[in-house]
N, C-alpha and C positions, 0 to 999 in steps of 0.2 A: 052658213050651215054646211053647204057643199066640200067651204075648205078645211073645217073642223072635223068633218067626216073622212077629207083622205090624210088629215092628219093622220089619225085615230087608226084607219085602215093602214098608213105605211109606218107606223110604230108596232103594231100587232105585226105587218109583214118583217121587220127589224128585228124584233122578239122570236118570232119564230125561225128566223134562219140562223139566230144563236144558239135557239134549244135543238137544233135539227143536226146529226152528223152529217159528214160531207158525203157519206155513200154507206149504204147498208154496207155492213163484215161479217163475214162466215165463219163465228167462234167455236172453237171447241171447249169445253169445259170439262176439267177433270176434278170431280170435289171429293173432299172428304164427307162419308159420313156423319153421322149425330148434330152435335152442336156446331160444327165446320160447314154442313151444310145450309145449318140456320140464315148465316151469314151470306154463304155464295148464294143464294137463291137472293136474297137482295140487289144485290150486283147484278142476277141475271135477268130479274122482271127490269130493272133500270134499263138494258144494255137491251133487252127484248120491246120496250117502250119508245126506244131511239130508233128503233129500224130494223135494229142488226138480227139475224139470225143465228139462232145460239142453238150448238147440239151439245147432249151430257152423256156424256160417257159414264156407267157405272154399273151394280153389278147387278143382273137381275132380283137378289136376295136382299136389297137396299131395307136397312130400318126405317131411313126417312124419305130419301130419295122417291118420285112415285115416276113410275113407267111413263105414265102420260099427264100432260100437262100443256097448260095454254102458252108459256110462257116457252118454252124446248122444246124439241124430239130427242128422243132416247135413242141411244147406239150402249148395247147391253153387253159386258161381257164380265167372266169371272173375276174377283178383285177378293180385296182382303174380307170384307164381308161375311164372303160365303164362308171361309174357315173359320169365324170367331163367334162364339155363342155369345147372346147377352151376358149368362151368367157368369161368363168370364170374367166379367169386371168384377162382378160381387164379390168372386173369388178371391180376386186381387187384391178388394177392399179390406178383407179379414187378414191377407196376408202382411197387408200395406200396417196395418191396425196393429198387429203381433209386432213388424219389425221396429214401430215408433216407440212401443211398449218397452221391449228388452232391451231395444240397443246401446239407450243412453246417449253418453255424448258423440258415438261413430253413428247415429238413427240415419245421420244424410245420406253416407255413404252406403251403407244397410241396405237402405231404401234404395238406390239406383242398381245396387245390383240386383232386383224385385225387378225392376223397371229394364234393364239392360236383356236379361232373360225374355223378356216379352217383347223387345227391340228387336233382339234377334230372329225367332222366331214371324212374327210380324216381316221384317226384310228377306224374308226365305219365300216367304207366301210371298209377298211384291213380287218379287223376282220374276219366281215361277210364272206368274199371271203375265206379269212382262214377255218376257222369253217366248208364253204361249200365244201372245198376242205379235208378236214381232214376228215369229215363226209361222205363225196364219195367211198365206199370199194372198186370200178373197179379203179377210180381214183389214188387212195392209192398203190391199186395192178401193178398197171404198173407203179409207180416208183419205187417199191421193185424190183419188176421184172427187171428193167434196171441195178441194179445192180451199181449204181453210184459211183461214188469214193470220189467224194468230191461235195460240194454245193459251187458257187461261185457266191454269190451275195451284190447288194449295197444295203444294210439295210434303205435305205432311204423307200424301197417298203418292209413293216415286212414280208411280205408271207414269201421270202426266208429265213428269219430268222429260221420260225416256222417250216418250213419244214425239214431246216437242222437238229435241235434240236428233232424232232420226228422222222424220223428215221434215227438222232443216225449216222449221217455222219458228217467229218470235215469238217468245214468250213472256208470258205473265203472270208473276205470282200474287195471289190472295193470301198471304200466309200471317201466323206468328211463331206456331214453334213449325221445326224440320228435322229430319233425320236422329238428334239426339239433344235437341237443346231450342235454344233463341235463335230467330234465324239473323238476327244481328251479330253473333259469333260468324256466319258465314258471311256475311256482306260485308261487313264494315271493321274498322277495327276496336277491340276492345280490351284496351290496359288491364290487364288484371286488379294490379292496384285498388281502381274503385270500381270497375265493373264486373258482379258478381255474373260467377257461372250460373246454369241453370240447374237449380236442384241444389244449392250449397244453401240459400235460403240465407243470406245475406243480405244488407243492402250497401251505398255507396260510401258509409264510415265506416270503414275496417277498420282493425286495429291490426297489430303483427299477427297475432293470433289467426283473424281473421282472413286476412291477406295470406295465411298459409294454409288455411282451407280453401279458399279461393284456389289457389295454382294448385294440391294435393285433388282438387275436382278436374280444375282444367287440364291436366293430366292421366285422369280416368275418365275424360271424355274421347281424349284423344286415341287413348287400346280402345274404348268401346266401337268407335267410329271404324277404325284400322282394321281391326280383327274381329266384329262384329256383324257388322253393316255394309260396310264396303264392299267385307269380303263376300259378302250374302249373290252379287252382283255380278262375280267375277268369271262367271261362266257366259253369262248375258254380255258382257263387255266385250270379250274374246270373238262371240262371235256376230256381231251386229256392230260394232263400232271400231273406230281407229286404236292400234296398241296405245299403249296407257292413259287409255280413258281411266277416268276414275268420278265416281257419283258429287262430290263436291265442283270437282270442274266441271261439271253438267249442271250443274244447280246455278254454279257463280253467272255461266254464262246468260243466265234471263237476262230480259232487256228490262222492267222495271219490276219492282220488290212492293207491291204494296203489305205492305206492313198494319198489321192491325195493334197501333199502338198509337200515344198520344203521349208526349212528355208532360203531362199533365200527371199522367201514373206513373208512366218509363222515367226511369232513373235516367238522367243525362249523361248523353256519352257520345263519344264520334258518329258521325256516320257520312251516305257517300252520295251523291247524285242520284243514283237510279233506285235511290228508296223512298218512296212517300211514305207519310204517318196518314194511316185515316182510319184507327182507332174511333168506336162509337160511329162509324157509318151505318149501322143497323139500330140507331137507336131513334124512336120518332114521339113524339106530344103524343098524351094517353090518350084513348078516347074513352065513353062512357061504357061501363060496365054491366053487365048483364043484370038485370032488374034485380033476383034474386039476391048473386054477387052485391048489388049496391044496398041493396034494405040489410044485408049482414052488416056491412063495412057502417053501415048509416047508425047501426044498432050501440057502435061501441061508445056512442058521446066524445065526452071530450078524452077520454084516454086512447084513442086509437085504434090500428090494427099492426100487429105483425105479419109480417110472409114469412114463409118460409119453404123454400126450396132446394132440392141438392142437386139440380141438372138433370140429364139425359141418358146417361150411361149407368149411374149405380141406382138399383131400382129398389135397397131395403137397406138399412141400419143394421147392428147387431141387437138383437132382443133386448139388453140391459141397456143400451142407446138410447134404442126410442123408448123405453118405457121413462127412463130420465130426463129425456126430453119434455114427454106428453107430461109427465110430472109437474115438472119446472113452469110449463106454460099455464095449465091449469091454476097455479099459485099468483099468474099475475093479473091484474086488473084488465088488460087491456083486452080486443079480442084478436082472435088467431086464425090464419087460413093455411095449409098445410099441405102442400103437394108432397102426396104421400101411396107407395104401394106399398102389401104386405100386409100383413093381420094388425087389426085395429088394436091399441095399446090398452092395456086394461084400466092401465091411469091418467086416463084422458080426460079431460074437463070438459066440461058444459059451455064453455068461451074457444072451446079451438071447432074449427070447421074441417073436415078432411077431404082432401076432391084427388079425381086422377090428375085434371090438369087444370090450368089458372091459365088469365090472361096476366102476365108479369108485368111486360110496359105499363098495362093501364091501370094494375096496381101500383106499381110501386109510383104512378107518376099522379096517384089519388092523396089528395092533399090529409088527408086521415092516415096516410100509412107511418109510420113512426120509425120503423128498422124492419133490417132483413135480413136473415137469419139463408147463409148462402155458402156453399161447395168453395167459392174462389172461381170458378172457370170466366174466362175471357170477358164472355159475355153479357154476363151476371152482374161483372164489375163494371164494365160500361155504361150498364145502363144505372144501377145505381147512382153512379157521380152523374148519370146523365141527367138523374129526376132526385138528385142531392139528397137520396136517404143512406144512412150510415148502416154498417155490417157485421155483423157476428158472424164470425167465417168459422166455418167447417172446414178445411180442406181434409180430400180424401183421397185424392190421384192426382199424378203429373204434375204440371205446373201449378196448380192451385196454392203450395203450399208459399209458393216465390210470389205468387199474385197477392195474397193477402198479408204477409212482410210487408210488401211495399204499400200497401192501401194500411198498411198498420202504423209503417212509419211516419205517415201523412196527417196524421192521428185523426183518423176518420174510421177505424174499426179496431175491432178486441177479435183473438182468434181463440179458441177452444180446442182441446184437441181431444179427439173421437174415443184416443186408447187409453184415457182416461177422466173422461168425462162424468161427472154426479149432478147428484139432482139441486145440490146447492152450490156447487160451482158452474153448474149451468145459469141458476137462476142469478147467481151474482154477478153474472157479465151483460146479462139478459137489460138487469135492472141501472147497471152503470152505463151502457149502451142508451139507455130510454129515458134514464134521468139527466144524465150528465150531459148540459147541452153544448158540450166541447165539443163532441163529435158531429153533430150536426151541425154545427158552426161551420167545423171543417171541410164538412162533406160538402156544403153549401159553396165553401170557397171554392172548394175543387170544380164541382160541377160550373160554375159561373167563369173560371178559365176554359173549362172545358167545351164550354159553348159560344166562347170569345174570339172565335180564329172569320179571315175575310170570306173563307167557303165552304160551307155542307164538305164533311167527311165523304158520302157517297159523290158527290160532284165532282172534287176531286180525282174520285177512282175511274168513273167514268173517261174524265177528259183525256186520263194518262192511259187505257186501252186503246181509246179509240186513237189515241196519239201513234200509238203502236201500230197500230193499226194502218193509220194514213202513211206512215213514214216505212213501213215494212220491217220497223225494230228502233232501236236506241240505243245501240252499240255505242257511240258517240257518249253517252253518262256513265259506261261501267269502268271503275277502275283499272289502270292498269295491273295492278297489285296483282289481282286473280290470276294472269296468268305468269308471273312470278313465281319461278321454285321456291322453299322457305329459304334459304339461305343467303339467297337475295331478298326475298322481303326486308330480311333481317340485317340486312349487311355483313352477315359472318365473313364471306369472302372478300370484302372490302377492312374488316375488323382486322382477317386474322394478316393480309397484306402489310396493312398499318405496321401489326405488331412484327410480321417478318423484317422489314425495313425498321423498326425502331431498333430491335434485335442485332442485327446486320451494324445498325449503326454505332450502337454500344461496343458491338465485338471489333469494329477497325479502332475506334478509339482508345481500346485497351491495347490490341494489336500497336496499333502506330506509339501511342506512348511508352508501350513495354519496350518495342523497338529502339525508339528515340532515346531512353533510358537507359537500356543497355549500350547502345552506342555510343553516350558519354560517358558513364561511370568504366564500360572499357577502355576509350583514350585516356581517361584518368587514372586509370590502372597500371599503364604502360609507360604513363609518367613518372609515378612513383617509383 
């Protein structure tokens, strides 16, 4: 009994010096807003659970973000936040909505100049906030003072970038998109060929056609970045940093990339050492649902339920939308639960439910739910392949519309589009989505890869911080490439060498033969 007992006791001691890190870290976290911070907040109860002490930096006026909390302390200061009203978005949706409408077949490019304008503006406010906070000596002083270990933030918000890179700690990125795109455009390399830009709404079988939208976008990503964004920086660079800095070479430099992505959805394509995939880390088994919640969902028999959700950011449809929508649903069998703000539709059914908010995971991971009716954004998708229900995508901003391309080609969803959407082409994809058990077939496959890898997505993220952490960076996995001019990337200056010397070599060759040519046929001249 005694020896069964310290077995037991020195396997539990075994176990726990694995789960335990080698010494608390002093992280700083830079999150983004909304749906960005859904995510980092996972990461940071995980990394808060280990030991580590984690402070958040963000802006007093935070939508999600909360001042106080078990898991953090707050260090508060101005950010993009405070300049951007919710309505903002909505605005953008109506405008997003118009350019998909008239543009036709330019709608991609349309649409990024929509987006490029809000880029810009957005890396003005970065700046500022940056510059203000670099310029702050007390400010300054009390993060030297904290003594940090590493910087752990999503580059989509540049403060954490700059702050990493100034004082001179390693860093760690949470990200998927950055500055103007995939943040695998900035890591890793990617062929145009098959790897679409972000926003060309492509996926990896191009044709010429295609492949000439591809490089006509990767092209107007490059003036965006250039003369956009970069340049937003360029007063902050001048004076806080070494001459030609520039915001890419501050980005390249992180020590590890995690990447919220999964080639389960990501299109396959290069990539480099210091990037991990841990796509669906924020995704976990439902648990039971609120009684109420459950007698709805319990109500519908065997036909099901719908979700239906549009995210965090756009808070209303346009009126001829939802009334089409609440239409369409009304007409089908099954029942409906409806995360929805905004005046109630007048042709709403008696099978749809309306709520401000929904438990998602433990919907969509309730064996009653049948489809989900979804924006495209990140997270939405994750967890769907993660609880293998198929999707009627809305996309309405950003990346969404590249998110469900790709979940479309997989043939695990039908998309709709907003700016022209009716009440029987609503219902007809509604009803090919819920009959057609191709998609669920698919979604099923996906998710079953998706949950096929040796380690939890968040474990993953974990080990490769705290790796950061113990080692003091991971300079040692990043590319040399990064710090490469383009023309070395490229080999131009090795190309155009090449061709000088091919050049060179053709010109003695004609040289010496015209010579040698003329030096016979003149002896023989003087013969005659």
């Amino acid at each position: 009994m005694a020896k069964r007992a310290a077995a037991l006791l020195a396997a539990w001691a075994l176990l726990w010096l694995r789960a335990s890190p080698c010494r608390s870290s002093r992280i700083l976290a830079v999150p983004v807003d909304g749906s960005h911070w859904l995510n980092m907040a996972v990461i940071l109860k995980a990394l808060h659970s280990r030991g580590h002490r984690v402070t958040v930096l963000h802006s007093p006026n935070s939508w999600y973000i909360p001042t106080n909390a078990s898991f953090y302390t707050s260090i508060t200061a101005t950010m993009l936040e405070d300049a951007t009203e919710r309505d903002f978005y909505n605005r953008l949706l109506r405008d997003v909505a118009e350019c998909r409408r008239s543009a036709g077949p330019f709608r991609t490019f349309s649409q990024r100049r929509l987006v490029t304008k809000l880029l810009a503006t957005g890396h003005k406010v970065l700046a500022e906030a940056a510059g203000a906070m670099l310029d702050d000596p007390v400010f300054m002083k009390r993060l030297r003072e904290a003594q940090f270990d590493l910087v752990l933030t999503d580059p989509g918000l540049t403060v954490g970038v700059l702050l990493g890179s100034y004082l001179k700690l390693p860093t760690v990125f949470n990200v998927r998109w950055m500055n103007n795109g995939d943040a695998h455009f900035a890591a890793a390399p990617s062929p145009l060929s098959y790897v679409p830009v972000p926003g060309s709404e492509l996926h990896d079988g191009m044709d010429f056609q295609g492949r000439l939208k591809n490089l006509l976008h990767y092209l107007y990503s490059l003036v965006e970045y250039h003369f956009y964004i970069n340049s937003a920086y360029s007063d902050v660079f001048r004076r806080h940093f070494p001459p030609q800095t520039d915001l890419l070479t501050l980005e390249r430099a992180a020590d590890i990339w995690l990447v919220r992505s999964d080639f389960v959805f990501e299109l396959p394509r290069p990539t480099v050492p210091n990037v991990v995939y841990v796509g669906g880390f924020q995704c976990e088994e439902a648990r039971a649902l609120p009684a109420d919640l459950e007698a709805f969902v319990q109500s519908s028999g065997e036909h099901g339920v719908v979700l239906m959700s549009l995210g965090t950011l756009v808070s209303a449809l346009p009126r001829d939308v939802t009334e089409a929508v609440a239409a369409a649903f009304a007409r089908l069998p099954q029942k409906v639960i409806w995360r929805m703000k905004g005046p109630r539709p007048s042709s709403l059914g008696n099978n749809t439910l309306l709520v401000d908010w929904l438990p998602q995971r433990d919907l969509l991971g309730h064996p009653k739910t049948r489809a989900f009716v979804a924006h495209g954004g990140t997270n939405g998708v994750y967890e769907a392949i993660y609880h293998g229900v198929p999707v009627l995508g809305l996309p309405l901003l950003f990346d969404q519309f590249d998110n469900l391309v790709r979940l479309k080609a997989r043939g695990a969803a039908r998309v709709a589009e907003v700016d022209s959407l009716t009440v029987e082409g609503f219902l007809e994809a509604l009803r090919d989505i819920l009959e057609n058990p191709t998609y669920r077939d698919n979604m099923g496959r996906l998710s079953r890869l998706h949950r096929d890898r040796p380690t939890p997505p968040l474990e993953t993220a974990i080990f490769w911080i705290e790796y950061v952490a113990r080692r003091g960076g991971a300079s040692h996995l990043r590319p040399a490439a990064h710090g490469l001019p383009w023309y070395s990337y490229f080999c131009v200056d090795v190309t155009l060498l090449l061709i000088l010397v091919a050049v060179a070599f053709v010109w003695t060759s004609v040289f010496v033969c015209r010579a040698v040519c003329r030096q016979c046929f003149g002896r023989k001249m003087k013969r005659d």
